[in-house]
PDB file with SEQRES, HELIX, SHEET and CRYST1 records, atoms N, CA, C and O in Angstrom:
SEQRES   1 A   85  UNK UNK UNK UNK UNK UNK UNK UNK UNK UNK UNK UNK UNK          
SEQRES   2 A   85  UNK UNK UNK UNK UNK UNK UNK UNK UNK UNK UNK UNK UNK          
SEQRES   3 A   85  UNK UNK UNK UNK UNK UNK UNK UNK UNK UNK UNK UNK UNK          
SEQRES   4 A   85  UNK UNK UNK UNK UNK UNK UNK UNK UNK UNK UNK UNK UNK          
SEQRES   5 A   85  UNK UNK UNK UNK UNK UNK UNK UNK UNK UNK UNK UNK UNK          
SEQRES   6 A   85  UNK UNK UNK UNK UNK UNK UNK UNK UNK UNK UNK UNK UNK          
SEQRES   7 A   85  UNK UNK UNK UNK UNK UNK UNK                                  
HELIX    1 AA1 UNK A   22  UNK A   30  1                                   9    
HELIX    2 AA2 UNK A   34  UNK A   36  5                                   3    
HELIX    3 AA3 UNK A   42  UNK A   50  1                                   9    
HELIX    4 AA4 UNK A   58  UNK A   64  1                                   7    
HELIX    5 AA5 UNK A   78  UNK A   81  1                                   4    
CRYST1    1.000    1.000    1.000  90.00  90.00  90.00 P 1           1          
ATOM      1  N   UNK A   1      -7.443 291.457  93.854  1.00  0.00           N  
ATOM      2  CA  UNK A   1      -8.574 292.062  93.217  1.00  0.00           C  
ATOM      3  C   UNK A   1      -9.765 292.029  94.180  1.00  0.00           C  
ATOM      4  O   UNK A   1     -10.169 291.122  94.908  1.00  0.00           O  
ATOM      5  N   UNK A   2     -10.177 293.179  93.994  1.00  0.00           N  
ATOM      6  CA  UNK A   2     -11.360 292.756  95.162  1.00  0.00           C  
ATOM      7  C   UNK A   2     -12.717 292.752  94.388  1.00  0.00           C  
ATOM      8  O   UNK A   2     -13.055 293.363  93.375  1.00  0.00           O  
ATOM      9  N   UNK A   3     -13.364 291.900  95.158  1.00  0.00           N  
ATOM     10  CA  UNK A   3     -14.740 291.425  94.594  1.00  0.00           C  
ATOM     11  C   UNK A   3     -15.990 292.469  94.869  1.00  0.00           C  
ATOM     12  O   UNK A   3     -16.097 292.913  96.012  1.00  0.00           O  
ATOM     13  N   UNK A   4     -16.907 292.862  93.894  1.00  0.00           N  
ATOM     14  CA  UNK A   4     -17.808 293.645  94.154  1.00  0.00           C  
ATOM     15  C   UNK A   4     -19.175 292.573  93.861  1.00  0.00           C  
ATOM     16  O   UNK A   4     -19.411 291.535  93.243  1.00  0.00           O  
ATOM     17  N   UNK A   5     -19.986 293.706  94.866  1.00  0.00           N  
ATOM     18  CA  UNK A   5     -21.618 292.876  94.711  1.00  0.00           C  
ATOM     19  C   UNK A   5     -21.814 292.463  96.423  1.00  0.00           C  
ATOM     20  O   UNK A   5     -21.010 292.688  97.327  1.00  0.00           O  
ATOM     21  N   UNK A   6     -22.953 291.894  96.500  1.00  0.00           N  
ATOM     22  CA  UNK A   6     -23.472 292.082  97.908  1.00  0.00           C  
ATOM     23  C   UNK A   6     -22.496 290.518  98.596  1.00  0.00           C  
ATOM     24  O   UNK A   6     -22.796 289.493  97.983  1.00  0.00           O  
ATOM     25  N   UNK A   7     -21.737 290.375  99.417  1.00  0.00           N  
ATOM     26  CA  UNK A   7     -20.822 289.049  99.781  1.00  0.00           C  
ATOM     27  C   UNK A   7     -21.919 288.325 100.993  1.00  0.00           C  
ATOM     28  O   UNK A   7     -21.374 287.506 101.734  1.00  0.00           O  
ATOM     29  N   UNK A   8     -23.606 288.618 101.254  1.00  0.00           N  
ATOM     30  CA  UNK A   8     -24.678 287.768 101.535  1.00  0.00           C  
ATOM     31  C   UNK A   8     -25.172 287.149 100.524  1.00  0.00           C  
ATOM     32  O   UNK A   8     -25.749 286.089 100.765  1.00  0.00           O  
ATOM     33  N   UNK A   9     -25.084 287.657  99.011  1.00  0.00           N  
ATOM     34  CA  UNK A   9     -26.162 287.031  98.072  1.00  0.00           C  
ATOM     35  C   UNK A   9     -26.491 285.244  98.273  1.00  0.00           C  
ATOM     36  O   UNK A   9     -25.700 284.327  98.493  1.00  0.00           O  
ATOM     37  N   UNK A  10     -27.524 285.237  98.148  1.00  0.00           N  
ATOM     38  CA  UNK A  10     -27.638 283.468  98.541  1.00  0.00           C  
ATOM     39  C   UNK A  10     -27.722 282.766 100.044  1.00  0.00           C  
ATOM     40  O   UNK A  10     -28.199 281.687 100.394  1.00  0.00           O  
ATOM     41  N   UNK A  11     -27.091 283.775 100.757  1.00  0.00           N  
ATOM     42  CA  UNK A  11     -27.179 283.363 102.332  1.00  0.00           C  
ATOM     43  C   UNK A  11     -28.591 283.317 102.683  1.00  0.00           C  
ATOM     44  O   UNK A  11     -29.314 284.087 102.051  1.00  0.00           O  
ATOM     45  N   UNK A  12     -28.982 282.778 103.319  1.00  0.00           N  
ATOM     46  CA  UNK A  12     -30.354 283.102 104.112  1.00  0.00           C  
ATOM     47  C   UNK A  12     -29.989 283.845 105.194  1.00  0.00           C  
ATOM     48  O   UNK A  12     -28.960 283.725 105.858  1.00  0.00           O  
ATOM     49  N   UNK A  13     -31.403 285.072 105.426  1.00  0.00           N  
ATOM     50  CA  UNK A  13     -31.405 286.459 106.079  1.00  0.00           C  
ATOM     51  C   UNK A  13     -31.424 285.714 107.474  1.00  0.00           C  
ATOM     52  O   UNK A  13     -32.159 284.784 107.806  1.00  0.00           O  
ATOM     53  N   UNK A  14     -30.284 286.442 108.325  1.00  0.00           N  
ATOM     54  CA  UNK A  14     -30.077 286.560 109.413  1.00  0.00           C  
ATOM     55  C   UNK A  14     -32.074 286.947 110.098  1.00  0.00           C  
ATOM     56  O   UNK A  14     -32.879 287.649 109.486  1.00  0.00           O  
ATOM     57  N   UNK A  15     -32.328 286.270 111.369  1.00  0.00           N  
ATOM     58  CA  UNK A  15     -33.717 286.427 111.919  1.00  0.00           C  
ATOM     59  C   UNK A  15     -33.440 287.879 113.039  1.00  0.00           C  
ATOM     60  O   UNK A  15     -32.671 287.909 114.000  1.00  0.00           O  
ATOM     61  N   UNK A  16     -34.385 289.052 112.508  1.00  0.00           N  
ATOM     62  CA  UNK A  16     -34.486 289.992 113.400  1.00  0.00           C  
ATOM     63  C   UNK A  16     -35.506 290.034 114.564  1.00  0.00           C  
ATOM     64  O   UNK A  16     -36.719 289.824 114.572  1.00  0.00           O  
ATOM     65  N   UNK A  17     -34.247 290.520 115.983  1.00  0.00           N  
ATOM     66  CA  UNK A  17     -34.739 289.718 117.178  1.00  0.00           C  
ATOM     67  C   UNK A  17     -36.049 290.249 117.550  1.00  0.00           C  
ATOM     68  O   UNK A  17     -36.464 291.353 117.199  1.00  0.00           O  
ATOM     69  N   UNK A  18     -36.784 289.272 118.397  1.00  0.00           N  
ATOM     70  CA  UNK A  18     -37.659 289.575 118.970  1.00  0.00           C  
ATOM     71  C   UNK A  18     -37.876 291.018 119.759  1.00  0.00           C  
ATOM     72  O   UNK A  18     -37.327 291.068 120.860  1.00  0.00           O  
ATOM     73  N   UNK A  19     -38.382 291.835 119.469  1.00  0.00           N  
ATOM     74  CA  UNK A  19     -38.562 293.129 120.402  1.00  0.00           C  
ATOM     75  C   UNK A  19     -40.049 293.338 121.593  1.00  0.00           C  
ATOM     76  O   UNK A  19     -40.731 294.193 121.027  1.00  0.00           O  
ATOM     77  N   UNK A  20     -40.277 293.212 122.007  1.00  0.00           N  
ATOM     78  CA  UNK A  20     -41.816 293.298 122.935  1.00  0.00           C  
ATOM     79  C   UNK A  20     -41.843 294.903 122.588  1.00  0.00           C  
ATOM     80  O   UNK A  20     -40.903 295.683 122.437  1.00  0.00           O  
ATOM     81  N   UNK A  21     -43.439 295.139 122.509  1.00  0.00           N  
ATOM     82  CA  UNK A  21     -44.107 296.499 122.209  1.00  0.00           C  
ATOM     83  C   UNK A  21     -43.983 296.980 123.721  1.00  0.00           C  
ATOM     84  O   UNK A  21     -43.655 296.352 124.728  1.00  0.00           O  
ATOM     85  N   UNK A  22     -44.333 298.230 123.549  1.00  0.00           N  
ATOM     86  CA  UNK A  22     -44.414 299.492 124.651  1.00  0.00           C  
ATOM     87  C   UNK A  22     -45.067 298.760 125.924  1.00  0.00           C  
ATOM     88  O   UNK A  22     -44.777 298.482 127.088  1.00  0.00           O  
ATOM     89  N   UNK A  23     -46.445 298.570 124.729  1.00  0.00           N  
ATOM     90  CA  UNK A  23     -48.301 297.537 125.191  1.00  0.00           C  
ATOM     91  C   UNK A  23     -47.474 296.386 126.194  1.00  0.00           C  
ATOM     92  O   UNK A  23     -47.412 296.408 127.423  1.00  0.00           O  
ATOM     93  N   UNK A  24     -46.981 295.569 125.429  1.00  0.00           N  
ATOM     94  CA  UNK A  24     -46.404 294.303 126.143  1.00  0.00           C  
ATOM     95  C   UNK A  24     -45.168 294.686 127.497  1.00  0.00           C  
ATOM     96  O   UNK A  24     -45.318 294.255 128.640  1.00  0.00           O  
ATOM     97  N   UNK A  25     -44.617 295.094 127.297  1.00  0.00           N  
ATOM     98  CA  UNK A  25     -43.259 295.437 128.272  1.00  0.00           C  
ATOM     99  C   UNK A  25     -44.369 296.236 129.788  1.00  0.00           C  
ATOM    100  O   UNK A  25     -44.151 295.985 130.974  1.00  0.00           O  
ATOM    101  N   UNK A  26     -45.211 296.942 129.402  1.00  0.00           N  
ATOM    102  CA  UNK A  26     -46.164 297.290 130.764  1.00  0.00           C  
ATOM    103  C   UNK A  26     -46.698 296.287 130.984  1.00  0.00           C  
ATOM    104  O   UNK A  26     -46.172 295.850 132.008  1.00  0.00           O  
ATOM    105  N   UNK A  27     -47.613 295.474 130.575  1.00  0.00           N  
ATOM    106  CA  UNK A  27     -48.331 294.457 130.769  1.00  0.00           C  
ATOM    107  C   UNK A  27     -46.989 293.478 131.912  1.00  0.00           C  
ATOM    108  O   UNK A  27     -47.055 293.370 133.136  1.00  0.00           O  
ATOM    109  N   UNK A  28     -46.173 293.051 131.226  1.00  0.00           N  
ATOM    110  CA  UNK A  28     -44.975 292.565 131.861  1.00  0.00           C  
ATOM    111  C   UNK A  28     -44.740 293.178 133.110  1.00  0.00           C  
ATOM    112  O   UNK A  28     -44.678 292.484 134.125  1.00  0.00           O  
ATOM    113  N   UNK A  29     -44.611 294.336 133.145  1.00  0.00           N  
ATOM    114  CA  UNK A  29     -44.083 295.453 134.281  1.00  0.00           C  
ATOM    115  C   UNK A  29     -45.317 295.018 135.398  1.00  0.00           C  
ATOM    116  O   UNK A  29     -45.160 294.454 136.481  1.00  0.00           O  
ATOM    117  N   UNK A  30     -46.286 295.363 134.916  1.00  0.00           N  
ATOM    118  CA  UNK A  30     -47.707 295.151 136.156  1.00  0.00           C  
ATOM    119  C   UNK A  30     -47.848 293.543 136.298  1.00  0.00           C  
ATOM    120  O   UNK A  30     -48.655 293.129 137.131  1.00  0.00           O  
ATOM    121  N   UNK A  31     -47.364 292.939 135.796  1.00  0.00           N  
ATOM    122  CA  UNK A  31     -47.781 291.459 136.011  1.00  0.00           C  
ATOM    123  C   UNK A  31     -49.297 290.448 135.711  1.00  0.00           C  
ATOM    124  O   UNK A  31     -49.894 289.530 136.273  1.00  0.00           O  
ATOM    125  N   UNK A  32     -49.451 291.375 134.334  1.00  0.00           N  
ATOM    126  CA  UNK A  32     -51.200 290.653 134.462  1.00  0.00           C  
ATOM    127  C   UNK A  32     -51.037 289.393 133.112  1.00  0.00           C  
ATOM    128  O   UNK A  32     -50.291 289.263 132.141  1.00  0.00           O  
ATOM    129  N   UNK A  33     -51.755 288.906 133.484  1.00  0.00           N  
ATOM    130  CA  UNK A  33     -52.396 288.016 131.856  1.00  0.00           C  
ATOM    131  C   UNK A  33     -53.678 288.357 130.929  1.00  0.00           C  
ATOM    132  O   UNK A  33     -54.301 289.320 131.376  1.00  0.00           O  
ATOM    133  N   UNK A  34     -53.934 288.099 130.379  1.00  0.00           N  
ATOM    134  CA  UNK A  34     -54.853 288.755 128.876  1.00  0.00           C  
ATOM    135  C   UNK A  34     -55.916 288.862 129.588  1.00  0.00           C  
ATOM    136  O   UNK A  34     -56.488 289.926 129.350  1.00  0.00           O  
ATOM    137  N   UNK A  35     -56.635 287.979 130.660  1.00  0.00           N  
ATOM    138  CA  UNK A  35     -57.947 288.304 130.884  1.00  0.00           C  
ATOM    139  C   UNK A  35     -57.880 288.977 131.999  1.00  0.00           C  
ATOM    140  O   UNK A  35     -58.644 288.787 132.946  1.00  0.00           O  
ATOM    141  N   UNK A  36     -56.731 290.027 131.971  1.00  0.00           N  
ATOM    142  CA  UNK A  36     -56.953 290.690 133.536  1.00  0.00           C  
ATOM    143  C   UNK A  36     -56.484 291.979 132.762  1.00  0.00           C  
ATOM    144  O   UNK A  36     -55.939 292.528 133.719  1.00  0.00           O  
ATOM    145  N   UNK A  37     -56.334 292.713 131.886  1.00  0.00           N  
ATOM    146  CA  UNK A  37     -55.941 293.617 130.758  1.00  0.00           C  
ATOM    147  C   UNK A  37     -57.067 294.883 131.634  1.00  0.00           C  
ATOM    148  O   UNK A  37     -56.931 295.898 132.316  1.00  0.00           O  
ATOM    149  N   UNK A  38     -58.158 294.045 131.091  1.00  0.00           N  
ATOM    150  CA  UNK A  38     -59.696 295.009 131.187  1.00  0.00           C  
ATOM    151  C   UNK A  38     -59.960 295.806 132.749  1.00  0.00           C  
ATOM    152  O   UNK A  38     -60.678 296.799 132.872  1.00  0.00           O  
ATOM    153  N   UNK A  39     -59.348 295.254 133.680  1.00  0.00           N  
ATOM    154  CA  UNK A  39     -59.687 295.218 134.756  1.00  0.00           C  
ATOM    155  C   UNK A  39     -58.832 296.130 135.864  1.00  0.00           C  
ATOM    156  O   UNK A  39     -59.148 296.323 137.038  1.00  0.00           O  
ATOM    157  N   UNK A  40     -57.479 296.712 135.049  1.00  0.00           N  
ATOM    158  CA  UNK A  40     -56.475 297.119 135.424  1.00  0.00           C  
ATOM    159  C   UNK A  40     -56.408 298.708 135.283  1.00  0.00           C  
ATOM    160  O   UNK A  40     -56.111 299.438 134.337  1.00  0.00           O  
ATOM    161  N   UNK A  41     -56.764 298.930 136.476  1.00  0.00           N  
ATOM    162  CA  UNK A  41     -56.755 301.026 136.228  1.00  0.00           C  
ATOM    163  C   UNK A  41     -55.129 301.182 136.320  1.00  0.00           C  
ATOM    164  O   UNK A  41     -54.977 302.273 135.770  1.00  0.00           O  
ATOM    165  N   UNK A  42     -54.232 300.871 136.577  1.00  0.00           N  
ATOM    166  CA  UNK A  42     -52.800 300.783 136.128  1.00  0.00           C  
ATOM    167  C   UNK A  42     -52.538 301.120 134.774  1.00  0.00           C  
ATOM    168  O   UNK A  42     -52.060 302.206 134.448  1.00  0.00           O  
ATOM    169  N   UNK A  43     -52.895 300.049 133.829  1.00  0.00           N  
ATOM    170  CA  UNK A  43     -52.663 299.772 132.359  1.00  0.00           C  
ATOM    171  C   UNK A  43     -53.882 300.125 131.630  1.00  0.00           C  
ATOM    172  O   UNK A  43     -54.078 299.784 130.463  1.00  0.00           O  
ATOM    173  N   UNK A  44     -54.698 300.812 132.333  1.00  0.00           N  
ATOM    174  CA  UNK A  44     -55.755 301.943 131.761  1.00  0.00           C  
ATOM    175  C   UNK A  44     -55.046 303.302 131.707  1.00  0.00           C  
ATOM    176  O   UNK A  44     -54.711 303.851 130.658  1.00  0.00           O  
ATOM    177  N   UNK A  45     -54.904 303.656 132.601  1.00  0.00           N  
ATOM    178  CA  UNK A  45     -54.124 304.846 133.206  1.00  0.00           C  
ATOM    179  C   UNK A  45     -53.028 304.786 131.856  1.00  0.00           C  
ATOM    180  O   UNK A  45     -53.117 305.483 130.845  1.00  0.00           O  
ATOM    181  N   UNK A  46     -52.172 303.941 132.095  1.00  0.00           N  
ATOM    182  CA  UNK A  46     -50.780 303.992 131.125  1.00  0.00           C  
ATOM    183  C   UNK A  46     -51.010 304.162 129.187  1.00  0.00           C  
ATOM    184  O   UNK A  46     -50.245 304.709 128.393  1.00  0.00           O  
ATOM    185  N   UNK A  47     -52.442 303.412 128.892  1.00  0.00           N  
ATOM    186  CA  UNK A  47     -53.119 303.291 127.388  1.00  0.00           C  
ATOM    187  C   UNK A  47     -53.645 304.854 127.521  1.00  0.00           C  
ATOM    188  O   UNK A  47     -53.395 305.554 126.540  1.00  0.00           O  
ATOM    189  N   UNK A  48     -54.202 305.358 128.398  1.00  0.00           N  
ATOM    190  CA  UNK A  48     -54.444 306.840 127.823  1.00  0.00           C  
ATOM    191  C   UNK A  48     -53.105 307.402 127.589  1.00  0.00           C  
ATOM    192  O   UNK A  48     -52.764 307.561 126.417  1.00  0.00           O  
ATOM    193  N   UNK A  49     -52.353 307.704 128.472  1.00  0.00           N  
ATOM    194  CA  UNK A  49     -51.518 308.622 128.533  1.00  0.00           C  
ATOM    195  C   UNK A  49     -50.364 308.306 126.662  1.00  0.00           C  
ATOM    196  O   UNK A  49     -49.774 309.175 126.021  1.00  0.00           O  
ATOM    197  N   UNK A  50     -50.460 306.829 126.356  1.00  0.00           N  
ATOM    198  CA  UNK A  50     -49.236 306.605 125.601  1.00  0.00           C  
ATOM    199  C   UNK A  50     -50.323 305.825 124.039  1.00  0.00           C  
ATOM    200  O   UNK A  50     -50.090 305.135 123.047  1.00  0.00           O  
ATOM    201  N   UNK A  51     -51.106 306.263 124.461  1.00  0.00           N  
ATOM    202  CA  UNK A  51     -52.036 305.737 123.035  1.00  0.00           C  
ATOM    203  C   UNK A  51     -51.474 306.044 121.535  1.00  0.00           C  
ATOM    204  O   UNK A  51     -51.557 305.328 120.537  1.00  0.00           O  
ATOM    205  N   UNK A  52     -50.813 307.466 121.700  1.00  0.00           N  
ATOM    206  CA  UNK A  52     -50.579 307.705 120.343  1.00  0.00           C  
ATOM    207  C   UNK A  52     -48.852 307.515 119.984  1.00  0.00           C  
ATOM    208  O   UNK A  52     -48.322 307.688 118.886  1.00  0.00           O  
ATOM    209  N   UNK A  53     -48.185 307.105 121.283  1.00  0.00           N  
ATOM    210  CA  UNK A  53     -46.871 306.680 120.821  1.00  0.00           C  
ATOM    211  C   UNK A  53     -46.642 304.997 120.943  1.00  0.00           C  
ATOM    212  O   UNK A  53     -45.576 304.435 120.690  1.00  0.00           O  
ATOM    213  N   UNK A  54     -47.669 304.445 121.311  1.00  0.00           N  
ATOM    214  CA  UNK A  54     -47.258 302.855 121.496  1.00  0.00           C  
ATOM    215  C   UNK A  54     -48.078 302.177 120.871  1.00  0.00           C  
ATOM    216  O   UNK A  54     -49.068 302.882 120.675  1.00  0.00           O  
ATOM    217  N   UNK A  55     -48.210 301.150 120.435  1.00  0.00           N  
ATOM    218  CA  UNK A  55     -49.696 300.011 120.175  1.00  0.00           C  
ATOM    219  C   UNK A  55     -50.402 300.004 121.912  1.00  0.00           C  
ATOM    220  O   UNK A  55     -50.029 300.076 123.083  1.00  0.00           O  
ATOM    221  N   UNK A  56     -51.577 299.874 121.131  1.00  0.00           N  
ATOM    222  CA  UNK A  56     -52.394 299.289 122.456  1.00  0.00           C  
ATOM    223  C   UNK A  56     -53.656 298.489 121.814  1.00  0.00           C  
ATOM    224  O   UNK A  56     -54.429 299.200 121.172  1.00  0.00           O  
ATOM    225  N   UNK A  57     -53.929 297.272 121.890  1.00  0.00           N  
ATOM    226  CA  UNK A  57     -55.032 296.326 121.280  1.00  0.00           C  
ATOM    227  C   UNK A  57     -56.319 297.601 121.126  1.00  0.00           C  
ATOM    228  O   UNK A  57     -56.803 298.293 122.022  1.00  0.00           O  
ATOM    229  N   UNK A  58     -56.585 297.590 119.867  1.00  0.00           N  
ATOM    230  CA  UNK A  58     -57.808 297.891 119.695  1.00  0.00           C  
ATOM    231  C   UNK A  58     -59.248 297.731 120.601  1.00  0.00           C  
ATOM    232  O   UNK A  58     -60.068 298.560 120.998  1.00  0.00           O  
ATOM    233  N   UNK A  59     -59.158 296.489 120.707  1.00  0.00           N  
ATOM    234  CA  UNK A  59     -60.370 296.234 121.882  1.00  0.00           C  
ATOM    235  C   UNK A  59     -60.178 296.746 122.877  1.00  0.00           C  
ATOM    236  O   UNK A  59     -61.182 296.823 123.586  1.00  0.00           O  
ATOM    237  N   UNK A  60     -59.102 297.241 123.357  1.00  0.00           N  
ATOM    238  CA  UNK A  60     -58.847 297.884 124.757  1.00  0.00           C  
ATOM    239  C   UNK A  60     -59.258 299.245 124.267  1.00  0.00           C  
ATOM    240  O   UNK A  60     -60.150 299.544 125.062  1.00  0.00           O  
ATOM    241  N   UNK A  61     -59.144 300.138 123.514  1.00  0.00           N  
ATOM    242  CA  UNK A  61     -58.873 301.146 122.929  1.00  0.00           C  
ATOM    243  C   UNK A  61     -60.819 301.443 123.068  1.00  0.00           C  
ATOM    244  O   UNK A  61     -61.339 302.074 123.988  1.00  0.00           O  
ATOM    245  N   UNK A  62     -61.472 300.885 122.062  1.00  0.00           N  
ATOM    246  CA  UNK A  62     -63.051 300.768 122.061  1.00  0.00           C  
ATOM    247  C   UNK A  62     -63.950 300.457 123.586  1.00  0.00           C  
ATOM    248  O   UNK A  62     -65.011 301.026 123.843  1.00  0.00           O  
ATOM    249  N   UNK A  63     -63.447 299.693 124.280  1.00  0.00           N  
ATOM    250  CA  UNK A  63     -63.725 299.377 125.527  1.00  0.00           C  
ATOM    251  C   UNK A  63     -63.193 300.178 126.452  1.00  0.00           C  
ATOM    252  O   UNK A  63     -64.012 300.151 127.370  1.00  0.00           O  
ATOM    253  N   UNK A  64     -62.366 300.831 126.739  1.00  0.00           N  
ATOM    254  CA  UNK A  64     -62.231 302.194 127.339  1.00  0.00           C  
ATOM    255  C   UNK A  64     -62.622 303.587 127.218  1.00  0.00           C  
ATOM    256  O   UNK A  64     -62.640 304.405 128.139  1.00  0.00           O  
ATOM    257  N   UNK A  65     -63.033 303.851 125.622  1.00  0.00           N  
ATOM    258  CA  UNK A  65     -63.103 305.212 125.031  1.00  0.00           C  
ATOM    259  C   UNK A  65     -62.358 305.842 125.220  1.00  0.00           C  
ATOM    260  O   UNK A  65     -62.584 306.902 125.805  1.00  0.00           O  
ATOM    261  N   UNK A  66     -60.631 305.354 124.659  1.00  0.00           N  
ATOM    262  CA  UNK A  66     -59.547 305.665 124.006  1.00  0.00           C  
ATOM    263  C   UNK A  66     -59.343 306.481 122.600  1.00  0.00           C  
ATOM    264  O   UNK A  66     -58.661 305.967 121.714  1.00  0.00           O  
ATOM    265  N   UNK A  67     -59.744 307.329 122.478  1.00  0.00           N  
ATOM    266  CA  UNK A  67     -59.470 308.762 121.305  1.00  0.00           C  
ATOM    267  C   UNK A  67     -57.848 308.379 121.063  1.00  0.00           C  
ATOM    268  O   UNK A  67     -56.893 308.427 121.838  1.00  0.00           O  
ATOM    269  N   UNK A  68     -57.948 307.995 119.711  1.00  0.00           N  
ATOM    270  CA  UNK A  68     -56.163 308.356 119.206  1.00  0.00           C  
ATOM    271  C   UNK A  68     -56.268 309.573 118.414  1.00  0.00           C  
ATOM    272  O   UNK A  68     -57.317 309.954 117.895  1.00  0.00           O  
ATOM    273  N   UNK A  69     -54.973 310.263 118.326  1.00  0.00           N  
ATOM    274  CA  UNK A  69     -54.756 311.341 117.309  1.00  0.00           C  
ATOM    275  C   UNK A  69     -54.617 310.847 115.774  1.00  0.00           C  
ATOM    276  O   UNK A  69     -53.705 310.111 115.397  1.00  0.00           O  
ATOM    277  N   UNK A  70     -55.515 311.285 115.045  1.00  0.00           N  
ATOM    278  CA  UNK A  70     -55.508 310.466 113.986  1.00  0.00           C  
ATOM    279  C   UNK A  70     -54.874 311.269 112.744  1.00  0.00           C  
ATOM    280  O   UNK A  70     -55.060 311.102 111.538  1.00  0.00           O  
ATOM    281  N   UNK A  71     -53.930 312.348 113.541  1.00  0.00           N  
ATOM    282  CA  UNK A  71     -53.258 313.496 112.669  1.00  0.00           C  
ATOM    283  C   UNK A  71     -51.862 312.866 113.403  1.00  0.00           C  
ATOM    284  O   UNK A  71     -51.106 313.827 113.544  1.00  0.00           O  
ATOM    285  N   UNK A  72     -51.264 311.720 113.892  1.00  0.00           N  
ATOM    286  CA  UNK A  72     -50.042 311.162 113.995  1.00  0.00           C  
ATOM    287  C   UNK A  72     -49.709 310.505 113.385  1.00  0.00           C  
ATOM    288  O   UNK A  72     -50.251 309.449 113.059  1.00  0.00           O  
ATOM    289  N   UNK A  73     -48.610 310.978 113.009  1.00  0.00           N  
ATOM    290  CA  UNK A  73     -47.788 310.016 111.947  1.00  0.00           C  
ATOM    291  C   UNK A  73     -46.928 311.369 110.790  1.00  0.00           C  
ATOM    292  O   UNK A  73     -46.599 312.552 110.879  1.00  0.00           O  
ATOM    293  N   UNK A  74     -46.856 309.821 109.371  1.00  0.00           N  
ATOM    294  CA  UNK A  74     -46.219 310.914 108.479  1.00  0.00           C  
ATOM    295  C   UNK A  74     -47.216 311.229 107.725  1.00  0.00           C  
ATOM    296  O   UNK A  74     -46.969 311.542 106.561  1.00  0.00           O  
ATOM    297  N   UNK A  75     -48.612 311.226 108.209  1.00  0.00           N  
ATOM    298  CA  UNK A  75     -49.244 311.634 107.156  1.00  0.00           C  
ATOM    299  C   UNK A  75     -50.050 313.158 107.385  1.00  0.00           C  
ATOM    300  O   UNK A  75     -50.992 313.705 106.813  1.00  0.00           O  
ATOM    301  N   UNK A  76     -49.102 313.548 108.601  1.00  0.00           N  
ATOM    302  CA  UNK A  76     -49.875 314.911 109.261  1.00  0.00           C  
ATOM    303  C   UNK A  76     -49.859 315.855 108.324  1.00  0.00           C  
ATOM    304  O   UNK A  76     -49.476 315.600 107.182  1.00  0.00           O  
ATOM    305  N   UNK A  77     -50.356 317.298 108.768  1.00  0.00           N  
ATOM    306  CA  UNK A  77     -49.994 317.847 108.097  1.00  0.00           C  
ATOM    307  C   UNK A  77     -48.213 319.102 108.202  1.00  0.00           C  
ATOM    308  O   UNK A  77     -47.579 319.607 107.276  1.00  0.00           O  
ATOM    309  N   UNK A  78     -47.970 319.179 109.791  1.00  0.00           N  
ATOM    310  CA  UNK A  78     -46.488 319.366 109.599  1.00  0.00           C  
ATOM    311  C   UNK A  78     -45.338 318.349 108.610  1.00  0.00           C  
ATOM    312  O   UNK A  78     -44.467 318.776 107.853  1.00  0.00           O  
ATOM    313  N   UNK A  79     -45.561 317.399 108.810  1.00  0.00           N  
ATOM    314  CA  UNK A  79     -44.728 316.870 107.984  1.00  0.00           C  
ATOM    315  C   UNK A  79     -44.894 316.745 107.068  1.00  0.00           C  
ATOM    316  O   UNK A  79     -43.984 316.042 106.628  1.00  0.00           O  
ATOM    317  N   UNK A  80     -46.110 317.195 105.728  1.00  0.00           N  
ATOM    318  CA  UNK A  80     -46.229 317.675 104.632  1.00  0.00           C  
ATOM    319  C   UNK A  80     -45.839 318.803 104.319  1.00  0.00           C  
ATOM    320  O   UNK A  80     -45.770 319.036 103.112  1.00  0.00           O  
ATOM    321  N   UNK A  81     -45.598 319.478 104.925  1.00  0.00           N  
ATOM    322  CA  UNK A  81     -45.077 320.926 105.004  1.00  0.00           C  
ATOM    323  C   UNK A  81     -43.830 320.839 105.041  1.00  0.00           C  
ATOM    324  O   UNK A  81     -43.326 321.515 104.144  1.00  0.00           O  
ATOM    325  N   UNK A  82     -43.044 320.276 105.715  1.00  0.00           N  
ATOM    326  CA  UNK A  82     -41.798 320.151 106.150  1.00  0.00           C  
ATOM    327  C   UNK A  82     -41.012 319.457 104.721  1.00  0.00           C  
ATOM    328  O   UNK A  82     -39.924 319.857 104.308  1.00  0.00           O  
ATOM    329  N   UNK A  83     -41.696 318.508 104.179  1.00  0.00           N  
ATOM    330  CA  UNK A  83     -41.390 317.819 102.915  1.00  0.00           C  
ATOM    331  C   UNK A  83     -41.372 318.554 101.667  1.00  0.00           C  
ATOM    332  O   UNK A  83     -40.832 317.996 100.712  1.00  0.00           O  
ATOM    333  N   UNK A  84     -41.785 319.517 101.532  1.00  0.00           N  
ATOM    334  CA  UNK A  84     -42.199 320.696 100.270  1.00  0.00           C  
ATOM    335  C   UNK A  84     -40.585 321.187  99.826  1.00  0.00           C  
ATOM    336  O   UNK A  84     -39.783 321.190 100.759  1.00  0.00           O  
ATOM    337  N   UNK A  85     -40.101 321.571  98.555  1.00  0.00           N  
ATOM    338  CA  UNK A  85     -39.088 321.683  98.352  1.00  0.00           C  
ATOM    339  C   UNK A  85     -39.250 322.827  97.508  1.00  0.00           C  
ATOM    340  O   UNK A  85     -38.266 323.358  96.993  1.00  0.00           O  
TER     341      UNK A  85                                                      
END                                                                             
């Protein structure tokens, strides 16, 4: 007979792994630490170009005059359109 129903119930949830952001994995790539962020036309250069597909700390964002698209995401309006039935 086979048993139905979830065969985890009661287990404790497996831990989902650590991933590093876009932000972090460059930072990594160029080799800096937090107080050298500001100072880096590298990882200036890289926060414009990828602002609206990656995180990038806010304070970096204000302290550069970093413009995000604030029509990205699912709340644009193609993908309201696209959702209509």
């Amino acid at each position: 007979m086979r048993r139905q129903g979830n065969p985890n119930w009661g287990k404790p949830p497996v831990p989902a792994p650590f991933l590093p952001t876009g932000f972090e994995q460059q930072v990594e790539n160029l080799g800096l630490r937090p107080g050298e962020y500001q100072n880096s036309p590298e990882l200036r250069n890289w926060c414009r170009r990828n602002a609206n597909q990656h995180y990038v700390p806010e304070y970096l964002l204000k302290l550069w005059e970093i413009e995000i698209d604030d029509s990205w995401g699912p709340t644009s309006g193609n993908m309201l359109l696209t959702q209509r039935h």
